[in-house]
C-alpha positions, 0 to 999 in steps of 0.5 A, a space after each residue: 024194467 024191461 032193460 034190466 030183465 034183458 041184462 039179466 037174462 044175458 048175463 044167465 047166458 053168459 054165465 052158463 056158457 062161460 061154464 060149458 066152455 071151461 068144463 069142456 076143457 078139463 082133461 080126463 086121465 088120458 090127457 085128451 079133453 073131457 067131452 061135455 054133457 049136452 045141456 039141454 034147450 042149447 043149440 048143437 053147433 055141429 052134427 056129423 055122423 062118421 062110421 067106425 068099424 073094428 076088425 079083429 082076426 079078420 072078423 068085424 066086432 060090434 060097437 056097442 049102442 048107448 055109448 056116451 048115454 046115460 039117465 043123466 048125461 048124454 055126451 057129444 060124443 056117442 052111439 044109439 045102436 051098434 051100427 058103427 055109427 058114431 054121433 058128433 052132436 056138441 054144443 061146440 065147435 071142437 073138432 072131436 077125435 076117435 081118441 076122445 071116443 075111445 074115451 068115453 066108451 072107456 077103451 083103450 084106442 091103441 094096444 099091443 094088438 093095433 096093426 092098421 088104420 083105413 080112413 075113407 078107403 086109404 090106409 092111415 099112418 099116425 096115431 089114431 086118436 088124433 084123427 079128426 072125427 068128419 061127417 059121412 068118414 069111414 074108419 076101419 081099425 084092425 086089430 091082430 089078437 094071437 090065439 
């Protein structure tokens, strides 16, 4: 008897995993990976903390606090304040990008006005919603809007 609960219970969790896996990998509109709800009582696999900054016209902008937050999901991707800080807690090991951020705040990452990337201090050439999301990383976007 005590086998048959062990297998049970293993094949729940087998089950519920096999499931996370597959809904992590459906893509949004954008063509980037839909980034999964956590679901609660699973272990994180991964938590870093990178820092965003956008620049508008020289002027630092605020990024909004509960992004990736709602009563029913709380995203591995989001924020809590508009510190800038962005939070990379998943259940996964997916290595998360800034443009899979962008997608979950539901802004466009890259428009007409983009004019630079700075990564931990060094100007960044690419696309940005390529870049890797890493713990401590500081990423300044700046953008050019004309009056």
């Amino acid at each position: 008897m005590k086998n048959r609960n062990y297998i049970i219970g293993l094949l729940a969790l087998v089950i519920v995993l096999v499931g996370f896996n597959m809904y992590g990998k459906k893509t949004s509109q954008t063509g980037l990976r839909a980034v999964p709800c956590l679901i609660p009582n699973v272990a994180l696999m991964q938590h870093i903390h990178p820092t965003l900054q956008i620049i508008v016209n020289g002027v630092p902008e605020k990024i909004a606090a509960d992004i990736g937050l709602s009563d029913t999901c709380e995203r591995a991707l989001h924020t809590h304040d508009a510190s800038g800080t962005l939070h990379v807690e998943a259940q996964d090991l997916h290595p998360y990008t800034l443009g899979e951020f962008f997608a979950v705040w539901g802004k466009p990452l890259v428009t007409p006005e983009f004019t630079s990337m700075v990564v931990d201090g060094a100007l960044t050439k690419g696309d940005p919603a390529t870049l890797i999301l890493k713990d401590r990383q500081q990423i300044i976007l700046s953008y050019t809007k004309k009056p």
